[in-house]
C-alpha positions in Angstrom: 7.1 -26.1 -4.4 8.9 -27.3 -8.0 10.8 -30.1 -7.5 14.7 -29.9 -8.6 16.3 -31.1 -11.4 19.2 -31.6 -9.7 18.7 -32.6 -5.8 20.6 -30.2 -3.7 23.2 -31.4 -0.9 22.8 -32.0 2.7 23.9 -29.0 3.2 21.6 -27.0 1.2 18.9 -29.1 1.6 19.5 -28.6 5.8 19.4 -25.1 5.1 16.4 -24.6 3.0 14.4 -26.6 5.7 15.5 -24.3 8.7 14.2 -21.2 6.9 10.8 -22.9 6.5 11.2 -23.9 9.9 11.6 -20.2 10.7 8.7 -18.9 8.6 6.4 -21.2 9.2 7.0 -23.3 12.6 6.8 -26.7 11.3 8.0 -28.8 8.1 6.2 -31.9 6.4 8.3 -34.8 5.1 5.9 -35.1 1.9 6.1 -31.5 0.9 9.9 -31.7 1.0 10.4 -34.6 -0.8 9.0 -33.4 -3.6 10.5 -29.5 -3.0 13.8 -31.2 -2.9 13.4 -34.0 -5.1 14.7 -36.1 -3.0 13.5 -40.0 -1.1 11.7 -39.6 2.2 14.7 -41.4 4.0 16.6 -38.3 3.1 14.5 -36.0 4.7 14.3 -37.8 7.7 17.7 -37.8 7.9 17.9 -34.2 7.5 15.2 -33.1 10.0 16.9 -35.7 12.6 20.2 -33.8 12.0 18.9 -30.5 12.6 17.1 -32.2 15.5 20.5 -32.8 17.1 21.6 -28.9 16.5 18.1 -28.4 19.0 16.6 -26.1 16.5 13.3 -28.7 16.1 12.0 -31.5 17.1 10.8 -34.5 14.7 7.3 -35.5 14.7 5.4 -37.6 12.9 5.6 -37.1 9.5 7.8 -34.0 10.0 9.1 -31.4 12.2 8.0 -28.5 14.1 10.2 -25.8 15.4 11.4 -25.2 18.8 11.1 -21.5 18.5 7.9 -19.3 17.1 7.8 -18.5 13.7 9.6 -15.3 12.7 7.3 -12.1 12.4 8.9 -10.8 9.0 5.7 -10.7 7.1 2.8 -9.2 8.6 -0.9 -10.8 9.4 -3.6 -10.1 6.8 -5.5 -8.8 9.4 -3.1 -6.5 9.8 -2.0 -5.7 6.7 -5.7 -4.8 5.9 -5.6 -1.9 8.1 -2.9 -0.4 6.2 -3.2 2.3 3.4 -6.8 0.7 2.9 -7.9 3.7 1.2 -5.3 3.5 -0.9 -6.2 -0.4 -1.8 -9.6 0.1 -2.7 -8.8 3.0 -5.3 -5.9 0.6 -6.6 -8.7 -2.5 -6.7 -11.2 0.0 -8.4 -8.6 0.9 -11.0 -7.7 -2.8 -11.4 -11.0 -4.1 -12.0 -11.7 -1.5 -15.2 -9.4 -3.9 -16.4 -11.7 -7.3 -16.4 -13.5 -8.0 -19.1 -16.3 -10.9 -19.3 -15.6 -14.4 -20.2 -11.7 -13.6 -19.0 -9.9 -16.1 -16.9 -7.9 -13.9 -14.5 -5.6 -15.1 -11.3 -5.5 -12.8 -8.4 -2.9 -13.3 -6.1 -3.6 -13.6 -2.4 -3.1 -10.1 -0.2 -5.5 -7.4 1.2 -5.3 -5.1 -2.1 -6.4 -8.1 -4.6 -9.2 -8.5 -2.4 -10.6 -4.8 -3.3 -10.1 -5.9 -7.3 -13.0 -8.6 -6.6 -15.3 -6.0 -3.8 -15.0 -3.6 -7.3 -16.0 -5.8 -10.1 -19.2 -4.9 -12.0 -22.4 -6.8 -11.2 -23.4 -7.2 -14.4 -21.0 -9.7 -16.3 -22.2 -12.3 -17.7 -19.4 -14.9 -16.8 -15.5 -14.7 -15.3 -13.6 -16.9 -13.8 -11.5 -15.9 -11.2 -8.1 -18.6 -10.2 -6.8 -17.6 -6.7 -4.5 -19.4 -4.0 -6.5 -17.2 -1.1 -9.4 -17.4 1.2 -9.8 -14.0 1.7 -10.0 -13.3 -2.3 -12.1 -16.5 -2.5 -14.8 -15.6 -0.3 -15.0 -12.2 -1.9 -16.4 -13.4 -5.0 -19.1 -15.6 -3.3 -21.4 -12.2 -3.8 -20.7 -12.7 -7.5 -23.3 -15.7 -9.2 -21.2 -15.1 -12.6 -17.8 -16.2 -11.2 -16.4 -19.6 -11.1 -14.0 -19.5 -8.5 -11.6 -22.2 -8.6 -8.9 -22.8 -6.2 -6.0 -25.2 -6.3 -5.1 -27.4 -3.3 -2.1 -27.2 -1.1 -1.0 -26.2 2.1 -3.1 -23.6 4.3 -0.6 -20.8 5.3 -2.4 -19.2 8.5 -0.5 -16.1 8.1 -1.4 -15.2 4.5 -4.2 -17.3 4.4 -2.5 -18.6 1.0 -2.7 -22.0 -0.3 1.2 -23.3 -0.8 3.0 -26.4 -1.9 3.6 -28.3 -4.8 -0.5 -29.8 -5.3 -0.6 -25.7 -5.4 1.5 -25.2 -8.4 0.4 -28.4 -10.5 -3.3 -26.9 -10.4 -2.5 -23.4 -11.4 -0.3 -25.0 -14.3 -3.5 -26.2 -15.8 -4.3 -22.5 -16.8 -3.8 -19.9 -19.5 -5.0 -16.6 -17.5 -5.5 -13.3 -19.4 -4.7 -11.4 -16.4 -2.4 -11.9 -13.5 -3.2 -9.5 -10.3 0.3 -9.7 -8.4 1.0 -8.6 -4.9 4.4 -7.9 -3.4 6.3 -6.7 -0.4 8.4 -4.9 -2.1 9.8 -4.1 -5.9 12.4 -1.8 -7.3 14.6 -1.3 -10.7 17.1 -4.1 -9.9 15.7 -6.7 -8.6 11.8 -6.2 -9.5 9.7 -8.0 -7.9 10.2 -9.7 -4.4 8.8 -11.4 -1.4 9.8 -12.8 2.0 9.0 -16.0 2.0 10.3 -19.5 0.5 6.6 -21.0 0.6 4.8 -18.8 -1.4 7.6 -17.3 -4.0 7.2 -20.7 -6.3 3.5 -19.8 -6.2 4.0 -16.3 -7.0 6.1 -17.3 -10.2 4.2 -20.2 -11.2 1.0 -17.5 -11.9 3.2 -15.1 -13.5 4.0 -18.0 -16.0 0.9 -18.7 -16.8 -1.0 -15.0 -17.5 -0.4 -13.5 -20.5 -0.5 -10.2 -19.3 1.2 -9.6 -15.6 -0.1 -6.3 -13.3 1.0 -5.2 -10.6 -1.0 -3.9 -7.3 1.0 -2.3 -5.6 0.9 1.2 -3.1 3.8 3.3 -3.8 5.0 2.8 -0.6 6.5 -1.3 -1.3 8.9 1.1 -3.9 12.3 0.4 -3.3 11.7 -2.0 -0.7 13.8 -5.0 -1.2 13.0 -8.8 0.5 14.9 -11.9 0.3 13.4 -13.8 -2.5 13.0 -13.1 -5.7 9.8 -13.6 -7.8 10.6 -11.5 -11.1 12.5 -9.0 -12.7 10.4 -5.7 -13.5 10.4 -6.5 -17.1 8.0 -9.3 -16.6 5.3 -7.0 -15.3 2.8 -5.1 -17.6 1.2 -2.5 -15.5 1.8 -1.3 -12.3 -0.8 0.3 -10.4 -0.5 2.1 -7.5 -0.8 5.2 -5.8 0.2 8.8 -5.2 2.8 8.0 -2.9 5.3 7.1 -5.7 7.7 10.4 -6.4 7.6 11.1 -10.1 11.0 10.5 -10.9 10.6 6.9 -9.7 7.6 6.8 -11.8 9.6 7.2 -15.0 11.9 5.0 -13.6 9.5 2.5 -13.8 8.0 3.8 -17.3 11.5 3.7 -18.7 11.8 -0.4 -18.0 9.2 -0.6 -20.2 6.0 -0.9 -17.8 2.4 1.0 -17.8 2.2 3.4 -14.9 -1.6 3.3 -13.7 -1.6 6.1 -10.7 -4.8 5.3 -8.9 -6.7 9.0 -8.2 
């Protein structure tokens, strides 16, 4: 992730680690040296205080946690298998979008997969950015894409590429489109995710497209997770689906985004 400006205290710093530890079972003392922009001393000394507190235990060149990883986001695997009628008419609907010789991001989760199964045969050239495998080996059927993806960490559970090598490589690009997946968004707090790994990520591409949509079953309305990626206002198009009431539909109009309803 982006290192600080400002390095935080132990404190903090203690307390940013144990959520990762939480999400994601284990820590690396590279990764958080440059998260926290701090020396790898520091960290050590960190992870050997949270060591003491039994919550971990320190390895080489990191920790791992003494407890599984939390289950707050859900497999891809699993999260295929839900509403996947509804994610292939949102992909369809998102791909009319593409146009050839575009450079387009597409975020990793089981509805920007459908964007790349939908894409037209018959471009002549795109090139597709993405942090995930899944997304990735989709446009292997394609000759006319370049894929490229950045380096980084392997999240298992997303099946995401994460880290700070991760954000330097997607800062290299000026996309026309970003696809974003979320959790959740809503009026307040736009758009959000669960996860400390893969928020940097998730603003880092929104920084570098020019134009920002949304994918997005009508269901994630009004859901609200921990982190935040970026206010609604940021976000170009939504589409989703016709499970979004039409009074939130305006809503969302109103803040000054496209509605694309998916039939």
């Amino acid at each position: 992730m982006m290192a600080n400006p400002t390095p935080p205290i132990a404190a903090e710093r203690q307390k940013i680690i144990l959520t990762i530890l939480k999400q994601e079972g284990v820590v690396r003392t590279a990764e958080l040296c440059e998260m926290l922009n701090v020396s790898a001393v520091t960290i050590r000394s960190d992870l050997r205080d949270l060591a003491k507190t039994g919550v971990c235990e320190v390895v080489w060149g990191g920790a791992v946690s003494k407890t599984p990883p939390t289950e707050a986001e859900t497999k891809l695997d699993q999260r295929s298998k839900i509403n996947p009628e509804s994610k292939k008419r949102i992909g369809a609907k998102a791909a009319e979008l593409i146009e050839v010789g575009q450079t387009i991001i597409l975020d990793a989760g089981s509805t920007t997969v459908e964007i790349v199964n939908h894409l037209p045969h018959d471009l002549d050239y795109l090139r597709v950015v993405t942090p995930a495998l899944n997304v990735a080996v989709a446009t292997t059927h394609y000759p006319y894409i370049e894929l490229v993806m950045p380096g980084g960490v392997l999240r298992n559970l997303t099946r995401s590429l994460v880290g700070p090598q991760t954000l330097r490589s997607l800062e290299m690009f000026n996309a026309d489109w970003l696809f974003l997946a979320s959790g959740g968004f809503d009026l307040e707090h736009g758009v959000t995710t669960g996860n400390i790994m893969e928020v940097e990520v998730k603003r880092t591409m929104v920084q570098q497209a020019a134009r920002v949509v949304l994918v997005a079953d009508g269901a994630k309305f009004g859901r609200v997770l921990s982190l935040n990626v970026t206010p609604l206002a940021a976000i170009d198009i939504l589409i989703t689906d016709d499970q979004m009431r039409d009074a939130d539909i305006q809503a969302v109009k109103a803040a000054g985004v496209t509605v694309i309803q998916a039939d």
